[in-house]
C-alpha positions, 0 to 999 in steps of 0.5 A, spaced: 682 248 689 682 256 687 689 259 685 689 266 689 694 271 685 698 275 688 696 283 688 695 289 693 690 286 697 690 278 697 684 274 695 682 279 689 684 275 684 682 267 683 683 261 678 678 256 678 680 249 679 677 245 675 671 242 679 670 249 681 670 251 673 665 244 670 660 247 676 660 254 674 659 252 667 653 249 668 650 254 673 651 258 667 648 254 663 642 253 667 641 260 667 642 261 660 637 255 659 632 259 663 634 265 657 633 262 651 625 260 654 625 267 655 626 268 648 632 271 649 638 272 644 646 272 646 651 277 644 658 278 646 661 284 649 667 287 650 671 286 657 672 294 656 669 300 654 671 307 652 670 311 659 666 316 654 661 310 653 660 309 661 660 316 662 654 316 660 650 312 665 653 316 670 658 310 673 663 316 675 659 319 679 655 314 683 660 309 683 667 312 682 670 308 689 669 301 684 672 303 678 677 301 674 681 305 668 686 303 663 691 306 657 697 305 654 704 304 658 709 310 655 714 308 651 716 314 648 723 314 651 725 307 654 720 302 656 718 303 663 719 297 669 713 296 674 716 298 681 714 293 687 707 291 682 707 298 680 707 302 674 709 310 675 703 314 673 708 318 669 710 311 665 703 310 663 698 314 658 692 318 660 686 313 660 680 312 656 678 305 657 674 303 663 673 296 666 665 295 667 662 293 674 656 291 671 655 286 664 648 289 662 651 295 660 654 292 653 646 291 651 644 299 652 651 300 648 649 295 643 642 297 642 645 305 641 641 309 637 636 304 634 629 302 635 627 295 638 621 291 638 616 292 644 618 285 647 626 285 647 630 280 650 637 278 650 643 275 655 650 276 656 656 274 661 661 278 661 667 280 666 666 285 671 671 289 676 670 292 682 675 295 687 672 293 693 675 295 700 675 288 702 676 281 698 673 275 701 675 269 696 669 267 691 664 271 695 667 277 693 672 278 688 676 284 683 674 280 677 669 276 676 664 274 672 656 276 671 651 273 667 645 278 665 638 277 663 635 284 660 629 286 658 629 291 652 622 295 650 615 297 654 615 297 661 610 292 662 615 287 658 620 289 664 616 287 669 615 281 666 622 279 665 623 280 673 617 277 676 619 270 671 625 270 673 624 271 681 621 266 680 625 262 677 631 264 681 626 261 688 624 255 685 632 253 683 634 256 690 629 251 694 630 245 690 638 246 692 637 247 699 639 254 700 636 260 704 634 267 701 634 273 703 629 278 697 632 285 700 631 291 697 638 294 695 639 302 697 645 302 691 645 311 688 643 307 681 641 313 680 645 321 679 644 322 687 639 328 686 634 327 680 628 326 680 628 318 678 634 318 685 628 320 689 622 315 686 627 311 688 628 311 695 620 311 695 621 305 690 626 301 690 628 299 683 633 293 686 632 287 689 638 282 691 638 275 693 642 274 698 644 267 701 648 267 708 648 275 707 651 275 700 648 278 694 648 271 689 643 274 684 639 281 683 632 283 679 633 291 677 628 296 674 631 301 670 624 306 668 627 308 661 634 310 663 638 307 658 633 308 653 634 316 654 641 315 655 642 311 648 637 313 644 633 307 644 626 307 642 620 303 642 619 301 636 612 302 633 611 309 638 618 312 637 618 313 646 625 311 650 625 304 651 624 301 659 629 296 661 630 291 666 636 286 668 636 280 672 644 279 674 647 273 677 654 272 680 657 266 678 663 265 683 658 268 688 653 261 687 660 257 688 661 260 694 655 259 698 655 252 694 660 250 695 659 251 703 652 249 702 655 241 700 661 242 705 666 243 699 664 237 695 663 241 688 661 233 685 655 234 689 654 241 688 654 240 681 650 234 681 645 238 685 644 244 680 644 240 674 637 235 679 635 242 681 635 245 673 630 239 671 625 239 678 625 247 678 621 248 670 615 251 671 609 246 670 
């Protein structure tokens, strides 16, 4: 059973029941699995940033229709009350927080300024936000959560990174019975006019793993974006780190599982949790 909260648009917002939440952390766990065989180390991000951090990767430009922002009510004179669920713009102070629409960018802010090992790996999971203009339930929500793999150093180690992990992401989807679809994803991750916004047109840097049509994973190739943008080095050479993430939505995995065994997410954990041994590499 999911709890649908109420908000301007319905189905934005869900609580998992608890079969829902048992089967997600187990999904989670596999991947975090995978993670650590990749030598990975977790952090823990925020689940919001000052606006001037992810400005610097250009998310207000490229993607304003998804954003979200944030400040304090006004409470210089008497205490505001929401309206019809909504605060006035006057009650509210100018925003400086952002909601990210990604989790990787808590592993570029945390590797700010300093230099890394050539062959750099961690993971996070965080909450990510998105001002769709549709909800549809767990295939595509305003809040959900989003485990990242990225890879932090030369660009040979990126590839890497993603071509294990597309392995690993087909090998878990066919254990489970499930089609995907690999397409390359036309997202300007890019500012809409440099020089990288056209390398990738001719290249695409993302491709998603689509299930039924939705996207349920993705491999992204950064070059050396947010090595430039943070000041990452590699150490040893002193040049702007490349990066590279692998991205899971979490409540997406449920949708298309729990459509995949009719609902029953007894089955549909028992399977992951089979599936998770059976996929291992050799």
């Amino acid at each position: 059973m999911t709890a649908t909260l109420s908000t301007a648009q319905g189905g934005a917002l869900t609580i998992l029941g608890p079969d829902q939440t048992d089967l997600l952390r187990d999904l989670d766990r596999t991947i975090t699995g995978w993670a650590a065989e990749a030598g990975a180390r977790e952090i823990m991000p925020p689940p919001v940033y000052p606006l001037s951090d992810l400005e610097k990767f250009d998310v207000y430009a490229n993607f304003p229709h998804l954003q979200f922002v944030g400040g304090p009510l006004d409470v210089t004179g008497a205490p505001p009350a929401p309206v019809g669920g909504a605060f006035a713009s006057r009650d509210v102070d100018p925003p400086f927080l952002g909601l990210p629409h990604s989790s990787c960018y808590g592993a570029y802010l945390y590797f700010e300024q300093q230099a890394v090992a050539p062959e750099t790996t961690i993971t996070l999971i965080n909450r990510c936000f998105r001002n769709e203009t549709k909800y549809e339930g767990l295939r595509r929500l305003l809040s959900f959560q989003m485990r990242e793999i990225v890879a932090i150093g030369t660009f040979e180690h990126t590839q890497d990174v993603i071509a294990r992990f597309t392995d690993r992401i087909e090998r878990f989807a066919k254990e489970l019975g499930l089609e995907l679809n690999k397409e390359a994803a036309s997202d300007p991750f890019f500012e809409r006019d440099s020089g990288r916004a056209l390398l990738q047109r001719l290249s695409p840097v993302k491709h998603e793993f689509q299930a039924d049509g939705l996207a349920i994973a993705s491999v992204n190739t950064h070059r050396n974006f947010f090595g430039e943008r943070c000041a990452i080095t590699v150490d040893g050479t002193g040049e702007h780190a490349f990066t590279g993430c692998v991205a899971f939505g979490l409540e997406r995995w449920l949708a298309v599982l729990g459509d995949r065994f009719g609902g029953d997410l007894q089955e549909a954990r028992a399977a992951v949790n089979a599936a998770a041994v059976n996929a291992a590499p050799a």
